[in-house]
Structures are given as C-alpha cells and as structure tokens.
NUBA-136178 format. One line per field, with one value per residue: chain; residue in three letters; residue number from 1; z, y, x of N, C-alpha, C in turn. Coordinates in Angstrom, 2 decimals, m for minus. Layout:
residues N
mol = [A | ...] .
type = [ALA | ...] .
seq = [NUM | ...] .
n.Z = [Z | ...] .
n.Y = [Y | ...] .
n.X = [X | ...] .
ca.Z = [Z | ...] .
ca.Y = [Y | ...] .
ca.X = [X | ...] .
c.Z = [Z | ...] .
c.Y = [Y | ...] .
c.X = [X | ...] .
END
This chain:
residues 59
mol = [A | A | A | A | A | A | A | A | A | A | A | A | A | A | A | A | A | A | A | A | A | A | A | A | A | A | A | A | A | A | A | A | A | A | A | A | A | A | A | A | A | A | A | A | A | A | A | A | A | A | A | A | A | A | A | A | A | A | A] .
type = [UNK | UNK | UNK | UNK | UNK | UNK | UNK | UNK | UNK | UNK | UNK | UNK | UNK | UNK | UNK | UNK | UNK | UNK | UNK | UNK | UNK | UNK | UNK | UNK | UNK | UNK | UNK | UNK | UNK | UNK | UNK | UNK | UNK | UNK | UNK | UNK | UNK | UNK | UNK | UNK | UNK | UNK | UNK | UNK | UNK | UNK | UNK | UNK | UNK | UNK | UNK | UNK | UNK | UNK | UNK | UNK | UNK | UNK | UNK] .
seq = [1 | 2 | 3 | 4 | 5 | 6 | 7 | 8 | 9 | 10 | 11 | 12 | 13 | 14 | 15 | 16 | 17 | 18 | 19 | 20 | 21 | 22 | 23 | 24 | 25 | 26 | 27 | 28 | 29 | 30 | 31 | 32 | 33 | 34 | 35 | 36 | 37 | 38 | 39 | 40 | 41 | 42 | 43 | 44 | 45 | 46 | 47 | 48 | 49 | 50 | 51 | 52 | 53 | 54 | 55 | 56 | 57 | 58 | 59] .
n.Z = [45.85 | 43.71 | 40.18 | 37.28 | 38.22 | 39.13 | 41.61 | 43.00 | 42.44 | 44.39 | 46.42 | 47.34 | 47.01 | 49.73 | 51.27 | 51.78 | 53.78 | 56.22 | 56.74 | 57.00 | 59.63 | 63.42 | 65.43 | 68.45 | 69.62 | 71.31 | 70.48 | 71.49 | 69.69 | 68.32 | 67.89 | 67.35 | 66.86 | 64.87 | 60.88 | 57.39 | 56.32 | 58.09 | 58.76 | 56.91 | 56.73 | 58.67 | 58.41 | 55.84 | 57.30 | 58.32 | 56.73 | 55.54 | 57.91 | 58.28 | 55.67 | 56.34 | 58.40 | 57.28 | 55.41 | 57.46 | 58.87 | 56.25 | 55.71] .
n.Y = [77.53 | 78.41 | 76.87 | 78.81 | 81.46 | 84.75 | 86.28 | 88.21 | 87.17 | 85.23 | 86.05 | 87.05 | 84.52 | 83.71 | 85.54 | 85.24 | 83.51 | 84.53 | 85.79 | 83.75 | 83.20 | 82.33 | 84.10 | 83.73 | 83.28 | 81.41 | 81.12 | 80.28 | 78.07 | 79.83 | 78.24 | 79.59 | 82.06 | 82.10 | 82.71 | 82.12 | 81.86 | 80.86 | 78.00 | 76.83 | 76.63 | 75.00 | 72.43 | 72.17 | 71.55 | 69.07 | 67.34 | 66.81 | 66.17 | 63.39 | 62.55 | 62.40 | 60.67 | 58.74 | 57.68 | 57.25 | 55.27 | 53.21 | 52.63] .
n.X = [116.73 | 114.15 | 113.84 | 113.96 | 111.86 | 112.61 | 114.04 | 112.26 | 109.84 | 110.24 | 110.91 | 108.05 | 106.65 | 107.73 | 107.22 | 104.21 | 103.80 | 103.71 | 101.10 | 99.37 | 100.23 | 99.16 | 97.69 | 97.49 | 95.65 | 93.02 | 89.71 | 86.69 | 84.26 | 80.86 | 78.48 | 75.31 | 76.59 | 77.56 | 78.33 | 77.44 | 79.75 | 81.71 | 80.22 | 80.94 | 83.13 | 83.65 | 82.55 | 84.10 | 86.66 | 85.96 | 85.63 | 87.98 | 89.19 | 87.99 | 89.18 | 91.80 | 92.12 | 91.24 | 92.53 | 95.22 | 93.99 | 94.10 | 96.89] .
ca.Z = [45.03 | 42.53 | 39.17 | 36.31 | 38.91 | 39.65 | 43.31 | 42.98 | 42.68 | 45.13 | 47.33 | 47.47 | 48.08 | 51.23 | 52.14 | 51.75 | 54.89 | 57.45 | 55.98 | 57.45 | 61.03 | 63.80 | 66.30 | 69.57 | 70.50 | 71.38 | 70.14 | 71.02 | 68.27 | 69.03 | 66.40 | 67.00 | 66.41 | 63.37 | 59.60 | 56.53 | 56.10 | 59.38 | 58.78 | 55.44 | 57.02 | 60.07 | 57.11 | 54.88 | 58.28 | 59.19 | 55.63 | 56.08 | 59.03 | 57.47 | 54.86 | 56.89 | 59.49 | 56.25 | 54.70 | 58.21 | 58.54 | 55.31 | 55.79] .
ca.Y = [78.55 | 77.80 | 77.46 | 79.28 | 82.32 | 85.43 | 87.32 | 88.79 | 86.00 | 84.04 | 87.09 | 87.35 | 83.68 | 82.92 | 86.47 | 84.77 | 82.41 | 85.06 | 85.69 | 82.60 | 82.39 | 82.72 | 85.62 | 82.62 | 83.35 | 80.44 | 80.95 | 79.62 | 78.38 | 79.44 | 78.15 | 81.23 | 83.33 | 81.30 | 83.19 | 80.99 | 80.94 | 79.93 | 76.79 | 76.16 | 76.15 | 73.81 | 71.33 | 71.96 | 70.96 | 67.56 | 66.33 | 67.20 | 64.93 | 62.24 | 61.79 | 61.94 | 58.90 | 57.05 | 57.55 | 56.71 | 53.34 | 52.21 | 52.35] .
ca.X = [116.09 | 113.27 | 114.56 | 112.67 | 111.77 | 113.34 | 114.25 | 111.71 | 108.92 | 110.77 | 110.26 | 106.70 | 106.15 | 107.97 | 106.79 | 102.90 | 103.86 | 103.46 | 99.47 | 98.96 | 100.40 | 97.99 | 98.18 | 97.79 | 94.27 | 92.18 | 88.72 | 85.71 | 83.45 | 79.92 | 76.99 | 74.60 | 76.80 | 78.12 | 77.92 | 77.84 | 81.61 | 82.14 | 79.43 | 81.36 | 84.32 | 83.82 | 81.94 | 85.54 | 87.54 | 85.26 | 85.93 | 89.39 | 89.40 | 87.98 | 90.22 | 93.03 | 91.63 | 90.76 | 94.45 | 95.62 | 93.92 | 94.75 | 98.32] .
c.Z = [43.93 | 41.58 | 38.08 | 37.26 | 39.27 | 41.13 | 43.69 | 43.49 | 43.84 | 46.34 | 48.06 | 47.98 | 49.02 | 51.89 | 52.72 | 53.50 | 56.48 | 57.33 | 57.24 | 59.09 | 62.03 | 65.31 | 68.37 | 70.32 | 70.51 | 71.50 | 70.43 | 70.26 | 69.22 | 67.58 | 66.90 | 66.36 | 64.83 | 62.11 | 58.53 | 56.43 | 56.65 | 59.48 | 57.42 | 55.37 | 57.77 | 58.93 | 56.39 | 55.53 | 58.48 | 57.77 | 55.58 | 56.91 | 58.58 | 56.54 | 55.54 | 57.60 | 58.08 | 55.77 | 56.38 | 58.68 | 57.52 | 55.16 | 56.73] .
c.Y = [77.88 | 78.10 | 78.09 | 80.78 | 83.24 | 85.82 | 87.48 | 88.17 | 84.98 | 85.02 | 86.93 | 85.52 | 83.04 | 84.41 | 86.06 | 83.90 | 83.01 | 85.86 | 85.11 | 82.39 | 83.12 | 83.42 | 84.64 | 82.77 | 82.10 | 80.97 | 80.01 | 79.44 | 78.36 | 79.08 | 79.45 | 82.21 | 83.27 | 81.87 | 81.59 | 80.58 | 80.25 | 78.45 | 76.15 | 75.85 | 75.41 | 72.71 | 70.66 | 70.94 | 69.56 | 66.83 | 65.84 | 65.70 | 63.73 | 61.82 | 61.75 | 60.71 | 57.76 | 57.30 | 56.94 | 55.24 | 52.56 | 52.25 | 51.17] .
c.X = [115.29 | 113.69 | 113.46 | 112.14 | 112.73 | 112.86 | 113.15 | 110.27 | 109.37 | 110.51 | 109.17 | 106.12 | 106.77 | 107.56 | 104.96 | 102.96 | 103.54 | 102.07 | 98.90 | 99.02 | 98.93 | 98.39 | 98.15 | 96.90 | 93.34 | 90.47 | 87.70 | 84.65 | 81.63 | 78.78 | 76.25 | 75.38 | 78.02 | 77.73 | 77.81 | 79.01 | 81.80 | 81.38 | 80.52 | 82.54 | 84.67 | 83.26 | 83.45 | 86.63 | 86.97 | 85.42 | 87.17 | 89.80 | 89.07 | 88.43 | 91.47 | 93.09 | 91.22 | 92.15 | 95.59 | 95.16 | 94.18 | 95.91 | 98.64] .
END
C-alpha cells in the first residue's frame, strides 16, 4: 500500500491500468490514411527504439 495516500487514491490508480490494455486487434498501419497523431506517434515510437538499442549496447 502507498504510504501518504488514502483507499481511495489507491483506488483510482490501479483502476487506471485497465485504460491501457489493448482489446487484441492487430492493426495495420496505413500512411494515407495516417492523421497527424498517428505520424507523431510512430516518430514518438522510433525514438523510443532508439534509445532503448543505444542503452542496450552500452551495457
């Protein structure tokens, strides 16, 4: 239990965790039919990736 937090607050964020899951549809990504988010979010993901392969070779 988190200390400093009530029930209540402790509630709400492990209730946040099911927001997140993903319903098990495989998507394909198409560029045409790509908005800005969706460009800003494949951009967000390829940085993503590259810091992880650079934190994984320097170990």
């Amino acid at each position: 239990m988190l200390q400093g937090r009530n029930n209540e607050e402790n509630d709400q964020l492990t209730n946040t965790a099911g927001a997140f899951q993903s319903d098990g549809r495989d998507v394909e990504f198409s560029q045409e039919l790509a908005d800005r988010d969706d460009l800003v979010a494949q951009e967000r993901s390829k940085a993503a990736d590259q810091r992880a392969k650079a934190r994984k070779n320097n170990k």
